[in-house]
C-alpha positions as CSV (number, residue, x, y, z in Angstrom):
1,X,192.5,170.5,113.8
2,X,191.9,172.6,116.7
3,X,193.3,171.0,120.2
4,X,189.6,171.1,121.6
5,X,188.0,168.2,121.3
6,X,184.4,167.2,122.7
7,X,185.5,164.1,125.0
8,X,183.9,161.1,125.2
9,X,182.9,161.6,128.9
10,X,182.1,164.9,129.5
11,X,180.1,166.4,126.6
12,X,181.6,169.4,127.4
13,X,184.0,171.6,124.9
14,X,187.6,171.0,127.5
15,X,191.4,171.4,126.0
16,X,192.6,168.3,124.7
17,X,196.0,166.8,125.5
18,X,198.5,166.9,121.8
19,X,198.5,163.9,120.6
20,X,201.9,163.5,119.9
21,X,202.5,163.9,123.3
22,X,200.4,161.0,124.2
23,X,201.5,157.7,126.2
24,X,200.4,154.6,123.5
25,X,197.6,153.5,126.4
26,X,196.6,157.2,126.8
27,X,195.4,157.2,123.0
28,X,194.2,154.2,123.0
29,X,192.1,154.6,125.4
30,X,190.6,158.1,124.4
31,X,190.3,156.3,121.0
32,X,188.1,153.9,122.5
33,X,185.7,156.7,123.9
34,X,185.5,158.3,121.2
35,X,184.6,155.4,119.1
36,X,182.0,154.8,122.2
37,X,180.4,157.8,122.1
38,X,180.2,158.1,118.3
39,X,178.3,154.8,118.1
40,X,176.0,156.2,120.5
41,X,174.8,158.6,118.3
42,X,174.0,161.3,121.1
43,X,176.4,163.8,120.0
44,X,175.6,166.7,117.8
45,X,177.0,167.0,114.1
46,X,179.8,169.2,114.4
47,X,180.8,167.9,117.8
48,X,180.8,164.6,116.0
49,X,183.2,165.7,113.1
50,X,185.5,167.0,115.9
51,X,185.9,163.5,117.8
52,X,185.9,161.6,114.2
53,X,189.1,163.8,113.3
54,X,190.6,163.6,117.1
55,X,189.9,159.6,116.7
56,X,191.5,159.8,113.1
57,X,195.0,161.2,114.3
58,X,194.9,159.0,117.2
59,X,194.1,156.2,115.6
60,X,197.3,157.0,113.0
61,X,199.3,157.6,116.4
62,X,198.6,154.6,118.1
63,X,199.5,152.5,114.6
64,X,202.6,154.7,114.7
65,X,203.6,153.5,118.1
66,X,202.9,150.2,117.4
67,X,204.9,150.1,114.1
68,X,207.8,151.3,116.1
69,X,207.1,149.0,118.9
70,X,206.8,145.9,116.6
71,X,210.3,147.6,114.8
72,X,212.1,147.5,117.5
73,X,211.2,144.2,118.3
74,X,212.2,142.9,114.9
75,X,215.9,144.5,115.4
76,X,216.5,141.9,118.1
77,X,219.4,140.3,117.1
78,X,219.9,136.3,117.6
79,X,222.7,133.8,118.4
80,X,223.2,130.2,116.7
81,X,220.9,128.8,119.6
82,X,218.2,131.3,119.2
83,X,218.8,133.5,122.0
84,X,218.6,137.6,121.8
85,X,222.1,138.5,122.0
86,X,221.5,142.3,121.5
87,X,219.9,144.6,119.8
88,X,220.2,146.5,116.6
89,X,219.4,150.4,117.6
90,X,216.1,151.6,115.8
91,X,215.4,155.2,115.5
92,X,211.7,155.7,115.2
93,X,210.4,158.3,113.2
């Protein structure tokens, strides 16, 4: 996939930020444009293909974050009572 991307507000060919350099929020919310302007319907077939695959990898990155979000949340370790007492280190992948 090439690192241009037709974004959602433009609809102009600009270099697209790497996705795996992308902040969770970031993604999301270029996901969310994309998925905005592909229900619209306006944008031709090829630039459509290019945002469904851009919205594709960040839609694997953004469950990818959250995966390791939600794992690092589960490695919260507890006492008797209930309360975190520490954490159990998580190395996402």
């Amino acid at each position: 996939m090439t690192l241009l991307a037709c974004l959602p507000h433009s609809g102009k060919m600009e270099a697209a930020i790497p996705i795996e350099e992308m902040a969770f929020e970031d993604a999301l919310k270029e996901l969310e444009g994309i998925v905005t302007r592909l229900e619209s319907g306006d944008a031709p077939l090829d630039a459509s293909i290019a945002l469904y695959e851009r919205g594709n990898a960040l839609r694997s990155h953004c469950a990818a974050r959250l995966d390791a979000a939600q794992a690092r949340i589960d490695s919260i370790r507890l006492d008797a009572d209930g309360r975190p007492v520490g954490t159990t280190p998580f190395a996402a992948g």
